[in-house]
N, C-alpha and C positions, 0 to 999 in steps of 0.2 A: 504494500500500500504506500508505504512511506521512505525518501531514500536515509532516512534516519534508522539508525540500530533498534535492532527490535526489540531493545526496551525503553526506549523510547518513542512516545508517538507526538506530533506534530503533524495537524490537517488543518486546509481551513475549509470553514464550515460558509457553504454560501446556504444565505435564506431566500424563501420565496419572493422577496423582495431584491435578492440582489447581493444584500450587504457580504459584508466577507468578516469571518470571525477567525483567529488564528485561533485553537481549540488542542490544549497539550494536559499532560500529567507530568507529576511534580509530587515528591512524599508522597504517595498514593491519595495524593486530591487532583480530581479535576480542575485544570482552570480554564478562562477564555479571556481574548485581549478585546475590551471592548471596543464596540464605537461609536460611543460617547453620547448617544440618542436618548437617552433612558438616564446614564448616571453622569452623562456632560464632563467626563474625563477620559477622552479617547486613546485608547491604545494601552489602558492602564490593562493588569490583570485580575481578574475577580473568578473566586471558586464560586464552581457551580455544580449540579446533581445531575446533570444528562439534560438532554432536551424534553420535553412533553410529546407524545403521540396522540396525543387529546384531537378529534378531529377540529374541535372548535377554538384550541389553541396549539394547533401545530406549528412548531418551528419555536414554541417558547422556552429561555433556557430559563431553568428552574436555580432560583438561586436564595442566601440565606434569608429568615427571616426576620431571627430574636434583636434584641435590644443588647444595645452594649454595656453588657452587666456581665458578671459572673456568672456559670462560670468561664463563659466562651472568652473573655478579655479580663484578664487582672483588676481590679478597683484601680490601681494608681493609675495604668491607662485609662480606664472609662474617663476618669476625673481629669486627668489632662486633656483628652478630648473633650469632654465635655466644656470647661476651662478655656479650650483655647479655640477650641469648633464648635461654638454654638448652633444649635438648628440645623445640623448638619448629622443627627442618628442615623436617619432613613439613607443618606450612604456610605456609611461606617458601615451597618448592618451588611452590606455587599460585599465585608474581609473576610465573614463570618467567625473566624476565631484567631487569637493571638496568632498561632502557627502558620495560620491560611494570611494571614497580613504581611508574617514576617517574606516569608516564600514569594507575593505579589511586589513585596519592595526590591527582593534580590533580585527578581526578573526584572525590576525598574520600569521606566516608560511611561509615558500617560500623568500619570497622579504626581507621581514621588519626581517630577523633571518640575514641576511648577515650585512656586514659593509656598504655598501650602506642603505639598508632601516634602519638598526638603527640611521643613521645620520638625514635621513627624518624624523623618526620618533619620535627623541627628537626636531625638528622644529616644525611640526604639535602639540605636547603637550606643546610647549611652545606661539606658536602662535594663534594656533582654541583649547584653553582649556574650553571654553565655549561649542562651539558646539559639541566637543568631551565629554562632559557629559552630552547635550541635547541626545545624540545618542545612548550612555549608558543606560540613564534612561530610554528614549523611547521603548529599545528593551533588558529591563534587563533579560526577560526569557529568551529570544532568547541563550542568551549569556550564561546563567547559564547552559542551555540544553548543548548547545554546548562544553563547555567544559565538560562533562561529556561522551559525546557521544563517542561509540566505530563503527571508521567508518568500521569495519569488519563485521560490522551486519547490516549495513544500506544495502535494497534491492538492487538490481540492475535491467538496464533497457534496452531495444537497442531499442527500441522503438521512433523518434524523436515525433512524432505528439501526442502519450502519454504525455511527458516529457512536449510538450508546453500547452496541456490541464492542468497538474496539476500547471504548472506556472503560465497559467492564474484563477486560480480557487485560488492558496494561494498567488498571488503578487496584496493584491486587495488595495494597491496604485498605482500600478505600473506605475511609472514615466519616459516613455521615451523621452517626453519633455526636463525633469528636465537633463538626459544625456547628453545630445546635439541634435541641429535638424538633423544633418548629420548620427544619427543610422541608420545604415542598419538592415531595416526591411522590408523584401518581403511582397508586399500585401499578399500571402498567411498565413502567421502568423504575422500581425500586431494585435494581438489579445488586446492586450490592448487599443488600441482606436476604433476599428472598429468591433472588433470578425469579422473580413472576412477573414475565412479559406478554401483557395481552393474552391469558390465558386466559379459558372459560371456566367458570366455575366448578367447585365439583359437583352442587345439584343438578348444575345443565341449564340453569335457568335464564334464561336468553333475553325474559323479559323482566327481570327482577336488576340484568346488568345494568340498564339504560337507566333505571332509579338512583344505581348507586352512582354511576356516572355524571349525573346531574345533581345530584346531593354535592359529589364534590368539587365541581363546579362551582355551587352557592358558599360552600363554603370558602372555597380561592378566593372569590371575587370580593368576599364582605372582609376578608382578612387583608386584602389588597387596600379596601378603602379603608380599614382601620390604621393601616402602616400609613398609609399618605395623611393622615391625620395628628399621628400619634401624641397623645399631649401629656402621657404620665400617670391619668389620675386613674383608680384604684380601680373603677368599674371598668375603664377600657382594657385597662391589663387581663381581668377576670374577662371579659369579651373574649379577647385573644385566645386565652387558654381552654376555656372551651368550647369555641370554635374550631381549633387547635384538636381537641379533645372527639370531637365528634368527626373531622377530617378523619384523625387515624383511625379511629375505628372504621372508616367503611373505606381503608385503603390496607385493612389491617389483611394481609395474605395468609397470616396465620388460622386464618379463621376462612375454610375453605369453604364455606355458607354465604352468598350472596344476601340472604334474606335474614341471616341471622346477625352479619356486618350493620344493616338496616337499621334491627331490632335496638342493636348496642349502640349503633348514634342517637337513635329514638329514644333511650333511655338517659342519655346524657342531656338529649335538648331537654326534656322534661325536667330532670334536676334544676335547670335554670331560668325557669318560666318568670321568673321576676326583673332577672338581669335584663332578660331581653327589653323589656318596658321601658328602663332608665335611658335618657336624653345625656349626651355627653355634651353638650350645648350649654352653656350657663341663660337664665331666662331672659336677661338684656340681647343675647344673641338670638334666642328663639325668636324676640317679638321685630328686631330686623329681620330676619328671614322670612316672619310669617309677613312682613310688609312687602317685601318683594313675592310674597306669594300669594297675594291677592293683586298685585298690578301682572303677573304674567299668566293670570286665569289659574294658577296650580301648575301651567306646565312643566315649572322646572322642577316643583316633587316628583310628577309622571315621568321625567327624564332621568333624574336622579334616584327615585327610589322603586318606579312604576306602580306606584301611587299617588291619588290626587287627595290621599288623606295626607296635612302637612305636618300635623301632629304625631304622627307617625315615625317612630326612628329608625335608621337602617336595619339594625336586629330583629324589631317586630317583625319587618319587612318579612327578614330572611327566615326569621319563626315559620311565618307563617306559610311560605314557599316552603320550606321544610316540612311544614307538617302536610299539607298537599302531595309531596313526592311520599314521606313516609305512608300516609293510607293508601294514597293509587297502589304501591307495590306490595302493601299486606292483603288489596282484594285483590291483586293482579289485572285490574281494569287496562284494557291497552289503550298504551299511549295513540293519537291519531298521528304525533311525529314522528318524527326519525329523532333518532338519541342525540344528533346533532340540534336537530329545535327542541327537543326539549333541554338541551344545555342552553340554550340561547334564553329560559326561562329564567335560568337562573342569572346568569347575568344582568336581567334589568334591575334585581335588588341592589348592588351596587353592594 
């Protein structure tokens, strides 16, 4: 595939768009050099978990989620990031842990070339100068390869299910533990714990898949708008988590019951029928928003949450889209879409 040795891989990844990802391994973590669309520091490196085969989000790379806390980053870094990079979690969150940051600096480029990463990065060699030479030594080819390497001649690929084949063939520590538990990884390419790739269930239930399919969808999408929001306080954290909570159950492969995966996120949304209710909004901001929401008719609730109820917060939203998927697939009523419109259900919760 690659004229790089074969333990190392180097390809880039074209999307259906076009774009070109340089897409390598490193300490047995994936990573990809972005292009800057999304975290607006291009060419930097950020680990990621494979690509999605999702039909309704194919070509997406799947990358970390948590908050720069413990235990994925030391306290004394949180706090100097924090400290020194205000408002700036949502792309710290993209190192996903101490190791996966240090590994992203060494390969350089992008981030750590601007006045911002070089300040980072005389902190990181002043502070983890130990584990920054544990990491060097560890992966001293790696490193020598790479700087040598001319990426004009590394293959290219558009292929995602390829691309997650050879990841899991050369990331054979691959640690997405060690990222955070919060990675988004579809059962369908959770290949490092489970190799359960787009496999069918073991009941055979054909039609109980497109439920779960679409449960985790809603749950992407709400977890998506809670990171672009993120503001700290106690109820969105508890959001997160079981949201969090009820994703891995119906991505859990351990649990080779489509309907029983179901039943166990059914049982976790229930535990939190209260959460969902709470407004992360303070009520000065509600009653701006509800003024804007009587000058554009409600539309921009029905845009935003696909509802023209404004009092409504995104979670009810996703409650109750939730609980809709969970009874169609305990009576088995078929769907009249294809798994791909009913994921697009879930996406209007936001």
């Amino acid at each position: 595939m690659s004229k790089s040795p074969e333990k190392f891989l180097f390809v880039n990844h074209i999307s259906s768009r076009g774009n070109k990802r340089l897409v390598t391994v490193v300490g047995g973590y994936p990573f990809y050099q972005s292009t800057g669309k999304n975290s607006s520091e291009e060419n930097t490196f950020f680990p990621f978990g494979g690509i999605s085969l999702y039909n309704f989000s194919s070509g997406w790379f799947l990358k970390p989620t948590c908050s720069i806390s413990q235990p994925y980053f030391p306290q004394k870094l949180a706090k100097f990031i924090t400290d020194n990079f205000p408002g700036k979690d949502e792309f710290f969150m993209r190192f996903g842990n101490l190791e996966t940051m240090l590994l992203s600096m060494l390969m350089g480029g992008g981030y750590w070339d601007g006045i911002e990463g070089t300040k980072l990065k005389i902190y990181l060699l002043g502070e983890f100068a130990a584990e920054i030479h544990s990491l060097q030594q560890q992966n001293r080819s790696f490193f020598d390869y790479y700087q040598k390497l001319d990426t004009q001649t590394v293959p290219e690929l558009n292929n995602n299910e390829q691309i997650n084949e050879l990841l899991a063939r050369h990331s054979f520590r691959l640690k997405l533990e060690a990222m955070n538990k919060n990675f988004k990884v579809p059962a369908e390419i959770d290949y490092a714990k489970h190799q359960f790739v787009a496999t069918q269930s073991a009941d055979n239930d054909q039609n109980r898949r497109k439920y779960v399919v679409a449960a985790i969808a809603l749950c992407d999408e709400y977890l998506k708008h809670l990171r672009s929001r993120y503001d700290h306080q106690t109820h969105t954290i508890d959001k997160i988590n079981a949201v969090q909570a009820m994703r891995d159950a119906l991505s859990n492969s351990n649990v080779k019951s489509d309907l029983e995966r179901l039943k166990q996120a059914y049982k976790i949304h229930n535990e939190h029928q209260e959460l969902w209710k709470k407004h992360r909004d303070p009520l000065g901001l509600l009653i701006i928003k509800f003024i804007g929401h009587i000058l554009t008719l409600g539309i921009v609730s029905k845009i935003n949450k696909g509802t023209f109820s404004f009092w409504k917060p995104h979670s009810q939203v996703l409650s109750e889209n939730l609980k809709s998927i969970f009874n169609q697939s305990e009576s088995l009523q078929e769907y009249q879409n294809s798994p791909q419109q009913a994921s697009s259900i879930a996406l209007q919760s936001g």
